[in-house]
C-alpha positions, -999 to +999 in steps of 0.1 A: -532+472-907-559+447-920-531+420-922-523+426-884-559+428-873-564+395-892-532+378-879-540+385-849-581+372-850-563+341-865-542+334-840-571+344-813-593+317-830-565+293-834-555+293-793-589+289-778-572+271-750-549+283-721-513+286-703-496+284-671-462+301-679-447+334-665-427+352-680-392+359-666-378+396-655-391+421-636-430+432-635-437+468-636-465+476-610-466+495-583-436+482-572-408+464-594-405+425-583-390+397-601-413+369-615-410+336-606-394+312-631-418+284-616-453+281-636-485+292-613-520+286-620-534+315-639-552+339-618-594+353-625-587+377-648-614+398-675-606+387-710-592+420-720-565+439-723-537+440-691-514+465-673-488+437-667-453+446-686-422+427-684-387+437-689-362+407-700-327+415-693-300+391-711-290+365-685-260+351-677-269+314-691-265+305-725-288+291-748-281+260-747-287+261-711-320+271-707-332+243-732-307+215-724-330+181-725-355+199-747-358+189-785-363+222-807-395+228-817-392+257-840-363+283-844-366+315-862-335+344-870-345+378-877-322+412-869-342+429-838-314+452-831-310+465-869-271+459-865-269+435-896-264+406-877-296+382-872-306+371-836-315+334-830-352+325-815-354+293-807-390+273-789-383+247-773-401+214-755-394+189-731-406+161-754-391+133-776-396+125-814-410+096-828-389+080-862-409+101-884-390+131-867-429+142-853-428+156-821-449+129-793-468+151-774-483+142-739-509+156-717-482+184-707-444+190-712-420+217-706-416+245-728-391+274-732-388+304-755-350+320-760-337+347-783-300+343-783-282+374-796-246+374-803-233+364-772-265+370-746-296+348-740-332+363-735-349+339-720-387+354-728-404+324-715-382+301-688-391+261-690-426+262-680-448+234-678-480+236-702-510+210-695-529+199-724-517+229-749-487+246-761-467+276-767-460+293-801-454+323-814-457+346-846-430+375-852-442+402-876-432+438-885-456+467-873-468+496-896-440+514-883-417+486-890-412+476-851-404+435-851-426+422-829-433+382-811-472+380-802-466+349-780-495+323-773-494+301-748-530+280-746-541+248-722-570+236-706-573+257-679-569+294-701-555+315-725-524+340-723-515+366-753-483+387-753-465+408-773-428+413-776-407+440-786-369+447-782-359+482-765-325+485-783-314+514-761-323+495-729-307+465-744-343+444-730-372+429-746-403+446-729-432+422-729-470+427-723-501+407-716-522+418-741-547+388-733-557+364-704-585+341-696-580+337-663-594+301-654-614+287-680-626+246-693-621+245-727-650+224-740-632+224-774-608+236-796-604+231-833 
């Protein structure tokens, strides 16, 4: 418990900054809708906990699809389902690489978050354009051994926290905002 409580602070003190991207799937409110693949400017918000959950069903694109014209940033496997067979997560931006193989970041570019298992694509985070930040995430195992992504996405303009978790009987990740600035200025980040 006190290596989760200081993950997460870490990560908390490490994204001081903000996002723009929605997550893809339906919204569980009052009324189901489907979110917008198109980034939005984050909405006021109090920076605390949120009722907004997301349900990712697999889609019908593939992988390579979702992050065609996008140089890997990171990719991760790790067995969510518990069938033996490891699940690809791949992060993904819309940026080129200098000779050194380094990433050249600009003021924004695309990014997209994908879990690919076996032969289904997740796409937790659709390509999303990110001013002045990016997106990253940490996947860790819960007390009760649930594997779980805490996803950061941080620019400029605010901060948004989720977690992720995969419902193996509803064969969905289920995603909440655990975090959200709202519309900040970041005046600095370390």
């Amino acid at each position: 418990m006190k290596k989760f409580v200081l993950l997460f602070a870490c990560t908390l003190i490490f994204l001081l900054s903000g996002c723009s991207l929605i997550p893809t799937g339906k919204t569980k409110s009052s009324s189901a809708e489907t979110v917008s693949s198109q980034p939005s400017s984050l909405q006021p918000a109090s920076s605390t906990a949120s009722s907004k959950t997301t349900a990712i069903a697999p889609s019908t694109k593939t992988l390579e699809q979702y992050v065609e014209g996008m140089e890997v940033y990171d990719s991760f496997t790790y067995d969510f389902d518990k069938d033996g067979q490891n699940e690809d997560i791949v992060l993904a931006v819309d940026a080129e690489r200098g000779s050194d193989g380094k990433v050249i970041f600009d003021d924004g570019q695309e990014w997209a978050l994908c879990i690919r298992m076996k032969d289904v694509c997740y796409p937790i985070f659709l390509r999303g354009y990110v001013q002045i930040g990016y997106l990253e995430y940490t996947l860790y195992e819960s007390p009760a051994s649930v594997p779980t992504l805490l996803i950061s996405c941080r620019q400029g303009a605010g901060i948004q926290i989720f977690d992720c978790v995969y419902d193996s009987p509803g064969k969905q990740f289920i995603m909440n905002e655990v975090y959200n600035t709202g519309g900040i200025n970041v005046l600095h980040s370390s």
